[in-house]
mmCIF file of the N, C-alpha and C atoms, coordinates in Angstrom:
data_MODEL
# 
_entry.id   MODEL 
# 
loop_
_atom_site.group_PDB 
_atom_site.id 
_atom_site.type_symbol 
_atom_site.label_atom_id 
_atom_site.label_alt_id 
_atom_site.label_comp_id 
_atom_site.label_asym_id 
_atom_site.label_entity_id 
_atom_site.label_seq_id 
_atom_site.pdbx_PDB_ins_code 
_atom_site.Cartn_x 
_atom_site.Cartn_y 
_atom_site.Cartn_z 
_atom_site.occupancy 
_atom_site.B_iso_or_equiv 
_atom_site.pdbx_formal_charge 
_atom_site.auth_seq_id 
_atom_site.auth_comp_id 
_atom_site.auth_asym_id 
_atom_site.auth_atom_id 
_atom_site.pdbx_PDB_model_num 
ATOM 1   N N  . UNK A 1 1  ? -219.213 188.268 187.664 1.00 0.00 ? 1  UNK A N  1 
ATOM 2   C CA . UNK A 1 1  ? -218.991 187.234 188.627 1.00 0.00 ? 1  UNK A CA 1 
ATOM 3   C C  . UNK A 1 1  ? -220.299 186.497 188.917 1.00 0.00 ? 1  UNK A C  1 
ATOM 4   N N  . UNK A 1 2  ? -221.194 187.354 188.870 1.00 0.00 ? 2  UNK A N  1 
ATOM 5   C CA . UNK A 1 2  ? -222.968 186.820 189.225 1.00 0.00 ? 2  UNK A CA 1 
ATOM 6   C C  . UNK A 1 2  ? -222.730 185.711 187.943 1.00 0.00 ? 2  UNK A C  1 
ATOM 7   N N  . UNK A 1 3  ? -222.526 186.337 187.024 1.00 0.00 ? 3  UNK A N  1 
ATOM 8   C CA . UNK A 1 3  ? -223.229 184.922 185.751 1.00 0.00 ? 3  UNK A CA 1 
ATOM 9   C C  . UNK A 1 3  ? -221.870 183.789 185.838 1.00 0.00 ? 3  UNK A C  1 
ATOM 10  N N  . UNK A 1 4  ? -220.755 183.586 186.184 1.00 0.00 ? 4  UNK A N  1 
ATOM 11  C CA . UNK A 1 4  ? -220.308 182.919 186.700 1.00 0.00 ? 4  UNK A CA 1 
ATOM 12  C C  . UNK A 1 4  ? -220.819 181.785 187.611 1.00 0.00 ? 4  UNK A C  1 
ATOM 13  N N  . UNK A 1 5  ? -221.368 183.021 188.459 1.00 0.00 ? 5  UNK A N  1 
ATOM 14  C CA . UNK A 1 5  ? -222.224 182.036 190.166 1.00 0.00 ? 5  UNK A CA 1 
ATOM 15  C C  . UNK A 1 5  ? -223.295 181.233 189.642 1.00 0.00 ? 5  UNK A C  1 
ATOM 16  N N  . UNK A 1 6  ? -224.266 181.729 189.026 1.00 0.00 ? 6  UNK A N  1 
ATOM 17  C CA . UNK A 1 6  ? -225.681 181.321 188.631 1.00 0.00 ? 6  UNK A CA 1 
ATOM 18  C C  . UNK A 1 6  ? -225.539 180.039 187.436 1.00 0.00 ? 6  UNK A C  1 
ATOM 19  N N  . UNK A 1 7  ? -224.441 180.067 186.965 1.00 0.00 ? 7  UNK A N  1 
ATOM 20  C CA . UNK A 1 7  ? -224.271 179.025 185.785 1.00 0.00 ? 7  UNK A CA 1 
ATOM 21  C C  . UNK A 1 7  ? -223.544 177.670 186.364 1.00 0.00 ? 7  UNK A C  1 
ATOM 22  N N  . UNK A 1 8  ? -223.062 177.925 187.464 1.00 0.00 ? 8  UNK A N  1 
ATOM 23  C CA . UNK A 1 8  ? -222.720 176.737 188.842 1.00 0.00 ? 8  UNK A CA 1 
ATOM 24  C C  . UNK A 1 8  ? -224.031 175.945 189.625 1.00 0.00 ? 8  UNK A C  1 
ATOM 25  N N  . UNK A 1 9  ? -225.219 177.268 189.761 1.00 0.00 ? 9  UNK A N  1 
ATOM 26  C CA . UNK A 1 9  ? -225.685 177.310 190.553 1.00 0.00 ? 9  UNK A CA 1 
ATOM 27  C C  . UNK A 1 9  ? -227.301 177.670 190.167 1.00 0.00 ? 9  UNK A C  1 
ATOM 28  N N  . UNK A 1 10 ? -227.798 177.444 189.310 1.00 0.00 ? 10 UNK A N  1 
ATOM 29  C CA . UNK A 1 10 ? -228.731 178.036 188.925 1.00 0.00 ? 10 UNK A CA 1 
ATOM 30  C C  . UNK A 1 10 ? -229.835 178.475 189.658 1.00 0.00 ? 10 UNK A C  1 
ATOM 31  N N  . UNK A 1 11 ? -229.857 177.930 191.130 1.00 0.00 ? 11 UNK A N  1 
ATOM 32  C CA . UNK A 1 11 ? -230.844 178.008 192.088 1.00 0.00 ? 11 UNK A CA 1 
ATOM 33  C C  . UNK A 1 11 ? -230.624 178.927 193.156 1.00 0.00 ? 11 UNK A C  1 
ATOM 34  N N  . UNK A 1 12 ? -229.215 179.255 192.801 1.00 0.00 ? 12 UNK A N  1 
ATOM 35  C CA . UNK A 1 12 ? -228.689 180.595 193.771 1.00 0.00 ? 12 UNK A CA 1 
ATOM 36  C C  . UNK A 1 12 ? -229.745 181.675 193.455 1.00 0.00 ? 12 UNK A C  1 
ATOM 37  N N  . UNK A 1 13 ? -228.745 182.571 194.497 1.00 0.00 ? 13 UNK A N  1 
ATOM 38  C CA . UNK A 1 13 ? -229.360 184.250 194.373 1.00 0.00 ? 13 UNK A CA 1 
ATOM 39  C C  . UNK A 1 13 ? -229.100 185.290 193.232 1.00 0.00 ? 13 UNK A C  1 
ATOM 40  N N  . UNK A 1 14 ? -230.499 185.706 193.284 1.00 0.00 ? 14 UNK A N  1 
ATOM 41  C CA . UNK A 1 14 ? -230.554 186.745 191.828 1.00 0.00 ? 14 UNK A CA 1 
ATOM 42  C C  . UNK A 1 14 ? -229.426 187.498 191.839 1.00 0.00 ? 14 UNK A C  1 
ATOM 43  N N  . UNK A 1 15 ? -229.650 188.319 191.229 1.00 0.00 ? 15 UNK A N  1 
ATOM 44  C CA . UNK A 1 15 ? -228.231 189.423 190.739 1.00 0.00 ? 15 UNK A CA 1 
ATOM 45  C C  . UNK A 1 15 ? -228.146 190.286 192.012 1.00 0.00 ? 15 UNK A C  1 
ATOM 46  N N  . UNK A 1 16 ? -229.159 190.873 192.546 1.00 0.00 ? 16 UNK A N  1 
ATOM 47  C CA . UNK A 1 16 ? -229.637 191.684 193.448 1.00 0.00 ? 16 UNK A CA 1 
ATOM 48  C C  . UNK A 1 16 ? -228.661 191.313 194.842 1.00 0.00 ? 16 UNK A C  1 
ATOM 49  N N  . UNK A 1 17 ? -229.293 190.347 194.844 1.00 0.00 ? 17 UNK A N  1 
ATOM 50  C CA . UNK A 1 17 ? -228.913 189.074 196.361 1.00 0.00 ? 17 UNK A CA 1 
ATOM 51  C C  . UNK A 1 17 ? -227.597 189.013 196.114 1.00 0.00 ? 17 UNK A C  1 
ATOM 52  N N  . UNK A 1 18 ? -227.174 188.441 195.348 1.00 0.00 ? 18 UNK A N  1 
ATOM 53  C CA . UNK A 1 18 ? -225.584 188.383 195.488 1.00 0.00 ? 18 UNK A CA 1 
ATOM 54  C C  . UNK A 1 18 ? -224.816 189.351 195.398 1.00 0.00 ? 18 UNK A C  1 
ATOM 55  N N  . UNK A 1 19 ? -225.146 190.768 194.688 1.00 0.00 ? 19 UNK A N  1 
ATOM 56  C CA . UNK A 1 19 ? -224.219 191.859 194.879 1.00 0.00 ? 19 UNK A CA 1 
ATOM 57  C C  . UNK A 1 19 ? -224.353 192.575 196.479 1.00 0.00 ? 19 UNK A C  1 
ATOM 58  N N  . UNK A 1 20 ? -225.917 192.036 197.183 1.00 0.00 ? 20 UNK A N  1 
ATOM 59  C CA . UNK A 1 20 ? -225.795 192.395 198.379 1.00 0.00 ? 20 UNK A CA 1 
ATOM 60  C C  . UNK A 1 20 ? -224.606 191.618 199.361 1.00 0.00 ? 20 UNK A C  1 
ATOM 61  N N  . UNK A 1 21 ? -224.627 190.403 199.396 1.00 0.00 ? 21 UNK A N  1 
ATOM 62  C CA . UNK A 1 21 ? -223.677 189.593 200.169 1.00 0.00 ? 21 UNK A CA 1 
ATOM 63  C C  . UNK A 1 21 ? -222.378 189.631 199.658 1.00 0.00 ? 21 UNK A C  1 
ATOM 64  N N  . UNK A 1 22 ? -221.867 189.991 198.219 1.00 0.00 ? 22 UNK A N  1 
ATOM 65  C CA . UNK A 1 22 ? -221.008 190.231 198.087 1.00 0.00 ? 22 UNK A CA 1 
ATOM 66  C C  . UNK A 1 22 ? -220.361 191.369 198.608 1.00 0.00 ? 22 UNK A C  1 
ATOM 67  N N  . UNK A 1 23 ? -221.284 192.187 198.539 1.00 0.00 ? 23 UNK A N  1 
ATOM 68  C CA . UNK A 1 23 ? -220.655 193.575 199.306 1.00 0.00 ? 23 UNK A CA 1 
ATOM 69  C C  . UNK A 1 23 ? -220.038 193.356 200.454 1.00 0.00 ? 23 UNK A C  1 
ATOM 70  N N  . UNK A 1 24 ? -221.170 192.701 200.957 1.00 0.00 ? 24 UNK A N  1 
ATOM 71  C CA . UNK A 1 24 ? -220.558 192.625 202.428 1.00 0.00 ? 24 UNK A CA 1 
ATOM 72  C C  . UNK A 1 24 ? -219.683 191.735 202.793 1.00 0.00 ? 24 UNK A C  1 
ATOM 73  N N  . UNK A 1 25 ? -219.236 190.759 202.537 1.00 0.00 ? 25 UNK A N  1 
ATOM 74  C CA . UNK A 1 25 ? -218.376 190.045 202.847 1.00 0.00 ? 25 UNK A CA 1 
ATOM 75  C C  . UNK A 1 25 ? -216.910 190.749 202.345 1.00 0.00 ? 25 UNK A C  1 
ATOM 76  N N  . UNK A 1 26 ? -216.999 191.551 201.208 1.00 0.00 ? 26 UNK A N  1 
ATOM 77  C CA . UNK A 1 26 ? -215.892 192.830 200.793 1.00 0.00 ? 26 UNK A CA 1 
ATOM 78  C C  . UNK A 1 26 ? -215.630 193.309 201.771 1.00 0.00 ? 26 UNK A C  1 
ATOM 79  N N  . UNK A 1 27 ? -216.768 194.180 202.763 1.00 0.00 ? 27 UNK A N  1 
ATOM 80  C CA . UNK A 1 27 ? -215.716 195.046 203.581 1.00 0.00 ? 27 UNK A CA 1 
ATOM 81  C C  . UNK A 1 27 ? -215.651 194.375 204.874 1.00 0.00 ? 27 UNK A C  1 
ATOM 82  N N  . UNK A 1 28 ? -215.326 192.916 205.004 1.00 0.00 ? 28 UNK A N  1 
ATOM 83  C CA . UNK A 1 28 ? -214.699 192.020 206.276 1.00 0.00 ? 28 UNK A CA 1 
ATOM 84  C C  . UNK A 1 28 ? -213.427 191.391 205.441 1.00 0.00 ? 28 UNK A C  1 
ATOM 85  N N  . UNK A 1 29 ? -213.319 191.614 204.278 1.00 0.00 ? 29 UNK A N  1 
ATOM 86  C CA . UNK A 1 29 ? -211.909 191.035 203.498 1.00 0.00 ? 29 UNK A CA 1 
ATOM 87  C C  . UNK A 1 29 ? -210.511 192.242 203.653 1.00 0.00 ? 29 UNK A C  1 
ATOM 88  N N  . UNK A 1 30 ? -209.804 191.920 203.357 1.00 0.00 ? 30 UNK A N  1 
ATOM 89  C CA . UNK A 1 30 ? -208.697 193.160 202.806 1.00 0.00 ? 30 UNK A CA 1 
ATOM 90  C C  . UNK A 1 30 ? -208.142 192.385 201.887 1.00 0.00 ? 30 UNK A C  1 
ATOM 91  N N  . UNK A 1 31 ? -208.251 193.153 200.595 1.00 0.00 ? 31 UNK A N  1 
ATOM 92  C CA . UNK A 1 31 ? -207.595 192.245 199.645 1.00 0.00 ? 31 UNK A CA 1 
ATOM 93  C C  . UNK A 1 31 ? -206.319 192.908 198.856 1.00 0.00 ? 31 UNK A C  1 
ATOM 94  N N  . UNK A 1 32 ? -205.621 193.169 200.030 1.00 0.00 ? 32 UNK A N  1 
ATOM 95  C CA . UNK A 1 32 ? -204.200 194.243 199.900 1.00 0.00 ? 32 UNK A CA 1 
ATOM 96  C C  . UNK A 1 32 ? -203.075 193.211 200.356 1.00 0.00 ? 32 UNK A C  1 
ATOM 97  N N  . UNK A 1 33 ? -202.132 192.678 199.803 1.00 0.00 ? 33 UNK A N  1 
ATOM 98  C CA . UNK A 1 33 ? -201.320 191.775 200.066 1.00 0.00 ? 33 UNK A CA 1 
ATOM 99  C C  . UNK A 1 33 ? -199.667 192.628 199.913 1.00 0.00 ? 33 UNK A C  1 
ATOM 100 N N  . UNK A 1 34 ? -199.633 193.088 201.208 1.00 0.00 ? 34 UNK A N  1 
ATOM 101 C CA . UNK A 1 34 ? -198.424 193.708 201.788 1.00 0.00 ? 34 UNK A CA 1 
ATOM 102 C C  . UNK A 1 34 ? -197.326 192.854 202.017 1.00 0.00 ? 34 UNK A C  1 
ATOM 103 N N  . UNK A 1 35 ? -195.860 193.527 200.823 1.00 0.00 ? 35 UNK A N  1 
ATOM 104 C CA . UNK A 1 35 ? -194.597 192.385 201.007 1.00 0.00 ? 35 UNK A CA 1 
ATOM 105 C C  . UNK A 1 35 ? -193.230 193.473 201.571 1.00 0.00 ? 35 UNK A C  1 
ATOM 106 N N  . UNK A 1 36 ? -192.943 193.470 202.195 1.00 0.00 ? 36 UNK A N  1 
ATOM 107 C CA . UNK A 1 36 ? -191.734 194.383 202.534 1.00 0.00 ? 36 UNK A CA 1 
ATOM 108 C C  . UNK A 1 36 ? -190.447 193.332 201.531 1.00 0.00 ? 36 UNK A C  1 
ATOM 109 N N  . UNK A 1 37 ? -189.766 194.280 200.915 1.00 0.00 ? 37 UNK A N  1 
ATOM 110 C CA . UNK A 1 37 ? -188.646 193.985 199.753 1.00 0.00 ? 37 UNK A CA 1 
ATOM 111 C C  . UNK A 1 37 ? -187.979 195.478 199.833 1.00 0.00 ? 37 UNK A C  1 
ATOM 112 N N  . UNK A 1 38 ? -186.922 195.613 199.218 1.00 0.00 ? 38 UNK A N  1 
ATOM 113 C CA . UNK A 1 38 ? -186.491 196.835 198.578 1.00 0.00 ? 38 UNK A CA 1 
ATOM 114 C C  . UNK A 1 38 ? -186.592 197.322 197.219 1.00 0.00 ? 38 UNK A C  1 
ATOM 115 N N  . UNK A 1 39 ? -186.991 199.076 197.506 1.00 0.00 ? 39 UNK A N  1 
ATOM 116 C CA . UNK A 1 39 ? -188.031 198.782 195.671 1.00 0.00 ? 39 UNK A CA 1 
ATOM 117 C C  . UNK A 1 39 ? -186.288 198.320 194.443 1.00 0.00 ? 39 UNK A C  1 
ATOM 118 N N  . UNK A 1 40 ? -187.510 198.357 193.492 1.00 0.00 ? 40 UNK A N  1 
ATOM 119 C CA . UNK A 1 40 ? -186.681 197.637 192.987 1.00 0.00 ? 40 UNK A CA 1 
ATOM 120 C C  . UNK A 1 40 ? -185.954 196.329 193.002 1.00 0.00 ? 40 UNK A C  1 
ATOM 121 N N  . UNK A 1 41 ? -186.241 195.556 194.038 1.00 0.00 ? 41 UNK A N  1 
ATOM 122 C CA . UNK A 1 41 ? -185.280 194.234 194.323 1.00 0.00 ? 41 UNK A CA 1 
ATOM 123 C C  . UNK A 1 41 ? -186.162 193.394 193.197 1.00 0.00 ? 41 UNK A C  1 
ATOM 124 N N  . UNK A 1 42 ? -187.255 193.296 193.285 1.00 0.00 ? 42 UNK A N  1 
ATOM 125 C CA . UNK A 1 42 ? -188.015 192.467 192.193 1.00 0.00 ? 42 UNK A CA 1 
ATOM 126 C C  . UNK A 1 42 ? -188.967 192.559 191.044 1.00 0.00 ? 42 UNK A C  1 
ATOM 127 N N  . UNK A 1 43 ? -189.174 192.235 190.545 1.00 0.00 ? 43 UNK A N  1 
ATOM 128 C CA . UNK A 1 43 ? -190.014 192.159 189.053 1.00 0.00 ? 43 UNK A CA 1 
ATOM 129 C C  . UNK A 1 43 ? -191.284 191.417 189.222 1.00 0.00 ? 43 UNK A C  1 
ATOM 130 N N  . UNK A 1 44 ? -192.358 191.784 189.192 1.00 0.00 ? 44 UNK A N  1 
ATOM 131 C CA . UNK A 1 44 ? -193.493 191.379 189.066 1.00 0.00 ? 44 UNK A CA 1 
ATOM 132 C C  . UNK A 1 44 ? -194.591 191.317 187.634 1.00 0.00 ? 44 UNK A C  1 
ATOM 133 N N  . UNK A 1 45 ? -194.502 189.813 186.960 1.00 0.00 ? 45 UNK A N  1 
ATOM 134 C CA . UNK A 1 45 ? -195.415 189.722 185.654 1.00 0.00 ? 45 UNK A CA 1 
ATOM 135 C C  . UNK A 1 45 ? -196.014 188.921 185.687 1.00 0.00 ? 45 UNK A C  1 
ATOM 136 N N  . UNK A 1 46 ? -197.017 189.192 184.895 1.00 0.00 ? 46 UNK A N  1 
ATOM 137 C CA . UNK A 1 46 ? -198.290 188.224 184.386 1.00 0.00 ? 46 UNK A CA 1 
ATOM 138 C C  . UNK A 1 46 ? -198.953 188.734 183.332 1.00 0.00 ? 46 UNK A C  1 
ATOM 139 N N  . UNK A 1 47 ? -199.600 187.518 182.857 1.00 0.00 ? 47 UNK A N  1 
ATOM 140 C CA . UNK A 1 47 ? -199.927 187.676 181.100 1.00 0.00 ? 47 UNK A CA 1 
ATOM 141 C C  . UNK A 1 47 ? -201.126 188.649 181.274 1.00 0.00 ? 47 UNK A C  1 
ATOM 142 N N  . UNK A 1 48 ? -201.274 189.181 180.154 1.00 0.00 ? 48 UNK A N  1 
ATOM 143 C CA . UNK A 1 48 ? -202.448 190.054 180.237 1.00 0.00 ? 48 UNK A CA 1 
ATOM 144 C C  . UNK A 1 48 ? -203.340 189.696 179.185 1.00 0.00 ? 48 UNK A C  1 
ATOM 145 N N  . UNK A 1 49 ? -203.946 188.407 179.040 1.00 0.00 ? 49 UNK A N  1 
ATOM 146 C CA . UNK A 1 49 ? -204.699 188.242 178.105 1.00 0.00 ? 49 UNK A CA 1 
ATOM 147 C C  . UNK A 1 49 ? -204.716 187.049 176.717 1.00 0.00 ? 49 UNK A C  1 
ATOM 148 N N  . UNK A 1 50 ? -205.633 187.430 176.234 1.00 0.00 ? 50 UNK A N  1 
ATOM 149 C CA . UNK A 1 50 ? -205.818 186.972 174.937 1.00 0.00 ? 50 UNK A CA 1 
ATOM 150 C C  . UNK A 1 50 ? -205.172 187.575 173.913 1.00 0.00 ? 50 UNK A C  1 
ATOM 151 N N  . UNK A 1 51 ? -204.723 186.565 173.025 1.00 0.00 ? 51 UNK A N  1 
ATOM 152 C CA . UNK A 1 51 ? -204.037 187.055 172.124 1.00 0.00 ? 51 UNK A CA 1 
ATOM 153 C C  . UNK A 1 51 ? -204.760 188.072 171.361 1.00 0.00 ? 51 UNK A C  1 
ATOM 154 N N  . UNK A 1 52 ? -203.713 189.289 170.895 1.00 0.00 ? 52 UNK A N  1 
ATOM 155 C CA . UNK A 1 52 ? -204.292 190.577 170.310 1.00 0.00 ? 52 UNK A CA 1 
ATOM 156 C C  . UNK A 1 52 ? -204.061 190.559 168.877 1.00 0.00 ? 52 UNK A C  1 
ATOM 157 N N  . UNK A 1 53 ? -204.947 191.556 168.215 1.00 0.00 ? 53 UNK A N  1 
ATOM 158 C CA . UNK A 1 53 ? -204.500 191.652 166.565 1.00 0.00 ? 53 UNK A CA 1 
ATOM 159 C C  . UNK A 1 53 ? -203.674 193.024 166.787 1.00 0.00 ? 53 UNK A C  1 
ATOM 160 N N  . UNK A 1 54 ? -202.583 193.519 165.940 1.00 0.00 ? 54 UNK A N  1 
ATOM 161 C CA . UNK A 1 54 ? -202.344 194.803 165.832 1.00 0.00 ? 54 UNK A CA 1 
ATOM 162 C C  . UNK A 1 54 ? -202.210 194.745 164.027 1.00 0.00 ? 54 UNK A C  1 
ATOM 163 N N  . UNK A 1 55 ? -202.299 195.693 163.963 1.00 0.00 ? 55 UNK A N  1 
ATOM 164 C CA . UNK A 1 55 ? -201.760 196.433 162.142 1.00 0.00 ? 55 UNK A CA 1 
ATOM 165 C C  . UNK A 1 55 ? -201.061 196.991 162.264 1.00 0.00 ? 55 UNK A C  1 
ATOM 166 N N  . UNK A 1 56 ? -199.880 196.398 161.936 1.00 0.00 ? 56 UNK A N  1 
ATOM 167 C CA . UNK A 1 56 ? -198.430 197.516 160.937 1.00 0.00 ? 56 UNK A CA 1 
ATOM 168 C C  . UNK A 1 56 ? -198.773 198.509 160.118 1.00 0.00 ? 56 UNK A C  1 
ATOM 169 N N  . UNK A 1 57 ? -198.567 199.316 160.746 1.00 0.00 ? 57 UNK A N  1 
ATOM 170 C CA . UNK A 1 57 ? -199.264 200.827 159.874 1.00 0.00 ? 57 UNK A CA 1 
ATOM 171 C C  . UNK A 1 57 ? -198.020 201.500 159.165 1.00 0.00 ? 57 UNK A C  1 
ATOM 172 N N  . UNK A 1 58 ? -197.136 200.302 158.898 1.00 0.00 ? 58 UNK A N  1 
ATOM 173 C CA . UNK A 1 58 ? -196.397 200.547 157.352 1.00 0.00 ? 58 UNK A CA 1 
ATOM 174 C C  . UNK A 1 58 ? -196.432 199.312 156.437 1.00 0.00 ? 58 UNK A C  1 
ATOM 175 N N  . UNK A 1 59 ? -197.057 198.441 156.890 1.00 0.00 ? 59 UNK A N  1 
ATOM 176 C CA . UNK A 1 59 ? -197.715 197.351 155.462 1.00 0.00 ? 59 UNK A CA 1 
ATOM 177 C C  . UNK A 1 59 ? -198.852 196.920 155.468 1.00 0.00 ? 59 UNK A C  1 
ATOM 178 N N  . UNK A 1 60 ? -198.989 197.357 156.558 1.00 0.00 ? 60 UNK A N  1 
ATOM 179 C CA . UNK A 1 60 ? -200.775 197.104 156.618 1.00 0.00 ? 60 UNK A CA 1 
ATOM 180 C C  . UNK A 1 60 ? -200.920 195.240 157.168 1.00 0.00 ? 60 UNK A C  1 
ATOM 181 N N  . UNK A 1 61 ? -200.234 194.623 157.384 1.00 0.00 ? 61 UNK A N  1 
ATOM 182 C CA . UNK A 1 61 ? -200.407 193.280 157.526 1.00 0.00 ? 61 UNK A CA 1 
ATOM 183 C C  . UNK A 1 61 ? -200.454 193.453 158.424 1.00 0.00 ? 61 UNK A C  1 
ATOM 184 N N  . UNK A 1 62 ? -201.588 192.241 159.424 1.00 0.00 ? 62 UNK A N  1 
ATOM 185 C CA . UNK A 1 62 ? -202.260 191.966 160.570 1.00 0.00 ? 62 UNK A CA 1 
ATOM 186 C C  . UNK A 1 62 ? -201.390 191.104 161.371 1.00 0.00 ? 62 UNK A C  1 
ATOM 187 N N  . UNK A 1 63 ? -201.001 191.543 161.935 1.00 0.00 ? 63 UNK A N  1 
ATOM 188 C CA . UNK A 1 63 ? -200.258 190.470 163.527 1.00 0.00 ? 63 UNK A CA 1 
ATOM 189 C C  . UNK A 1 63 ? -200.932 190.102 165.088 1.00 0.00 ? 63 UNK A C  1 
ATOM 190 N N  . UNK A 1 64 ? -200.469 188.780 165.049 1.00 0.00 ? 64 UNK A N  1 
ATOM 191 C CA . UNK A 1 64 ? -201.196 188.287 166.076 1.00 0.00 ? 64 UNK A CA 1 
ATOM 192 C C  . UNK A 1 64 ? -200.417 188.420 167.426 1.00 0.00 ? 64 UNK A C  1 
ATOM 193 N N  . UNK A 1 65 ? -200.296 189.024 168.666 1.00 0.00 ? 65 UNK A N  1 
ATOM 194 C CA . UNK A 1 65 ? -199.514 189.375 169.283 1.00 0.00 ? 65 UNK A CA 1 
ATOM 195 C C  . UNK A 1 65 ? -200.039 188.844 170.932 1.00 0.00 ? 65 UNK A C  1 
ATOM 196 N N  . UNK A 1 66 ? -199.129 188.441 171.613 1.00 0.00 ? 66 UNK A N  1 
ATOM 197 C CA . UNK A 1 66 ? -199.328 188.453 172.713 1.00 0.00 ? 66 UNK A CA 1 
ATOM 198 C C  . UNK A 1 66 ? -198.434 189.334 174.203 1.00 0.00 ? 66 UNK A C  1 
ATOM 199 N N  . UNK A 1 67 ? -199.292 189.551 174.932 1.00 0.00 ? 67 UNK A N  1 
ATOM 200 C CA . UNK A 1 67 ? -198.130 190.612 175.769 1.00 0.00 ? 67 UNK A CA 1 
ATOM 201 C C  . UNK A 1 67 ? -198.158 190.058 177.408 1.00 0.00 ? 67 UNK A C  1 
ATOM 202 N N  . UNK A 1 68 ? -197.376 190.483 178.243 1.00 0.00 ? 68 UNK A N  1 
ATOM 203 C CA . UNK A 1 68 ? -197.639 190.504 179.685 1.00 0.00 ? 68 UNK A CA 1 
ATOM 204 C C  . UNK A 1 68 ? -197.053 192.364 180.467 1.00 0.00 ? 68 UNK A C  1 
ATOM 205 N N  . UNK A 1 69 ? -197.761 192.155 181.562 1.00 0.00 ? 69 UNK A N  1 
ATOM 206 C CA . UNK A 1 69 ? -197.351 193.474 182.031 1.00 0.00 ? 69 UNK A CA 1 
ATOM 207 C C  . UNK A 1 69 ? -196.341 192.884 183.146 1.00 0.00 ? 69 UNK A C  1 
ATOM 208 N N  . UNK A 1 70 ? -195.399 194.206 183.179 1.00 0.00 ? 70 UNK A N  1 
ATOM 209 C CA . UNK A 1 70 ? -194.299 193.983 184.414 1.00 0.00 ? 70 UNK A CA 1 
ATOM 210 C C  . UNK A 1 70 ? -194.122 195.188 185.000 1.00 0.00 ? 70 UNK A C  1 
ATOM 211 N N  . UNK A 1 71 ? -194.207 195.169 186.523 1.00 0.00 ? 71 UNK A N  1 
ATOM 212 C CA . UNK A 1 71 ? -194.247 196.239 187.896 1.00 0.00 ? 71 UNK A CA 1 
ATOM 213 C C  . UNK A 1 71 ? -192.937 195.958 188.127 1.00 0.00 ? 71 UNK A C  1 
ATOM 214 N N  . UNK A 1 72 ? -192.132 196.684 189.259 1.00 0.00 ? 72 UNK A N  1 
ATOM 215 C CA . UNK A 1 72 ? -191.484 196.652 189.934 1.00 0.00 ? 72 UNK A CA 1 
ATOM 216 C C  . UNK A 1 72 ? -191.851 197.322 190.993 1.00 0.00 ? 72 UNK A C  1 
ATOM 217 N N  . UNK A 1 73 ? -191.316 196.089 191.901 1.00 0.00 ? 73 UNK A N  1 
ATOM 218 C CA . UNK A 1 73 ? -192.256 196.453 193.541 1.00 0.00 ? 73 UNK A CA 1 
ATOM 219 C C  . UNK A 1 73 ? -191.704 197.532 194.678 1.00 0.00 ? 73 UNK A C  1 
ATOM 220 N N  . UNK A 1 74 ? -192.379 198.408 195.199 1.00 0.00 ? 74 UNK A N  1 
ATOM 221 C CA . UNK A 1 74 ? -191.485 199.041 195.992 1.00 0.00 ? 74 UNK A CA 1 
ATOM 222 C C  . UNK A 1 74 ? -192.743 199.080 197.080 1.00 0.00 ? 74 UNK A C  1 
ATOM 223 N N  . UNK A 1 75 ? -191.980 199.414 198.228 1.00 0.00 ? 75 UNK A N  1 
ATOM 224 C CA . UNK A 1 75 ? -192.943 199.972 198.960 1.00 0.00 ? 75 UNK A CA 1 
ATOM 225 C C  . UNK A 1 75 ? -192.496 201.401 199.727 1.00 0.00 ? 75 UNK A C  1 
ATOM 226 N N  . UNK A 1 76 ? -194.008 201.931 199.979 1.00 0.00 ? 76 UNK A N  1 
ATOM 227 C CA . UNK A 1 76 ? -193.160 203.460 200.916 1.00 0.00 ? 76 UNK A CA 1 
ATOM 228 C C  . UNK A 1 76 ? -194.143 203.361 201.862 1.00 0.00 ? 76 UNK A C  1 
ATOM 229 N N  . UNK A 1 77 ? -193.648 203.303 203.099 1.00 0.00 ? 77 UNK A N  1 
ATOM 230 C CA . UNK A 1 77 ? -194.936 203.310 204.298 1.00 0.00 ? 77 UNK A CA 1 
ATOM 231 C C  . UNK A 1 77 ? -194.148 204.349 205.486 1.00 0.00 ? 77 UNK A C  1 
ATOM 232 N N  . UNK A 1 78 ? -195.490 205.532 204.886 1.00 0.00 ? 78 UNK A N  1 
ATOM 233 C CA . UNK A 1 78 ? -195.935 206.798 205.539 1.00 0.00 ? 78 UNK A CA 1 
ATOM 234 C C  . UNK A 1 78 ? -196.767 207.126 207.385 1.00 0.00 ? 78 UNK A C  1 
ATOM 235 N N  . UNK A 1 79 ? -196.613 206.694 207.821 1.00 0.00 ? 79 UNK A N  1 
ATOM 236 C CA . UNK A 1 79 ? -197.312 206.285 209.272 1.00 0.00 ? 79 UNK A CA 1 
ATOM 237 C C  . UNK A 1 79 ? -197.283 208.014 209.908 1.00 0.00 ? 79 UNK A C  1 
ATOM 238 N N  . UNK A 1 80 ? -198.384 208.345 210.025 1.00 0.00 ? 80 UNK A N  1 
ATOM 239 C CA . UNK A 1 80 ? -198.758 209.568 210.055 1.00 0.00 ? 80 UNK A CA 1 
ATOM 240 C C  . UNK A 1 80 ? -198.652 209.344 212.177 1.00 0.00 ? 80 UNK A C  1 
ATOM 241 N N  . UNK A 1 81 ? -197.987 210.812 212.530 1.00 0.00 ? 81 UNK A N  1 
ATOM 242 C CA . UNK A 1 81 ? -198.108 210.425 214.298 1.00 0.00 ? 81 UNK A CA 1 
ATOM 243 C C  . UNK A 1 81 ? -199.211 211.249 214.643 1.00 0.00 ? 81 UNK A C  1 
ATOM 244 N N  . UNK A 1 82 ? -199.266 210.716 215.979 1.00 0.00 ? 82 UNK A N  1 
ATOM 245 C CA . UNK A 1 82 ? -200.922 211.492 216.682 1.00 0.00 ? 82 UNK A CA 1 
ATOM 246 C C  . UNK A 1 82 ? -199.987 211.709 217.947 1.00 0.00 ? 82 UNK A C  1 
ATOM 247 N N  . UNK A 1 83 ? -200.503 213.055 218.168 1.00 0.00 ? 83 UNK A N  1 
ATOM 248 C CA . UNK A 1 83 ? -200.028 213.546 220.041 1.00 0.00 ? 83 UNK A CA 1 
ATOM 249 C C  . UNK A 1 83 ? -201.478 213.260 220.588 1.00 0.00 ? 83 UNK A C  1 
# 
């Protein structure tokens, strides 16, 4: 993400500097995005990438392949009690 920043920014902060402020601005974030659904009600995908090579390891010919991953969402919320 630093060489990202610095190639915007070349006058920004070293590597050092920015993993410090990055930190910290991390633990004032929550980057947990809570959906109440019923599990199972939905399907969640997105591509995962660049296209891949695989080998058929019964002809040996090279294929160019692309994939996405898919979740299905559930949630279980455990709320622990205090006396």
């Amino acid at each position: 993400m630093w060489k990202q920043y610095i190639a915007v920014n070349p006058d920004g902060y070293r590597s050092s500097q920015f993993d410090h402020h990055y930190k910290t601005w991390g633990k004032r974030v929550n980057p947990v995005m809570l959906m109440n659904h019923k599990a199972g009600d939905k399907m969640y995908v997105d591509y995962a990438g660049k296209t891949r090579s695989i080998i058929d390891k019964d002809t040996g010919e090279i294929k160019e392949v692309q994939f996405s991953v898919a979740i299905l969402g559930a949630r279980h919320t455990c709320m622990p009690k205090f006396l």
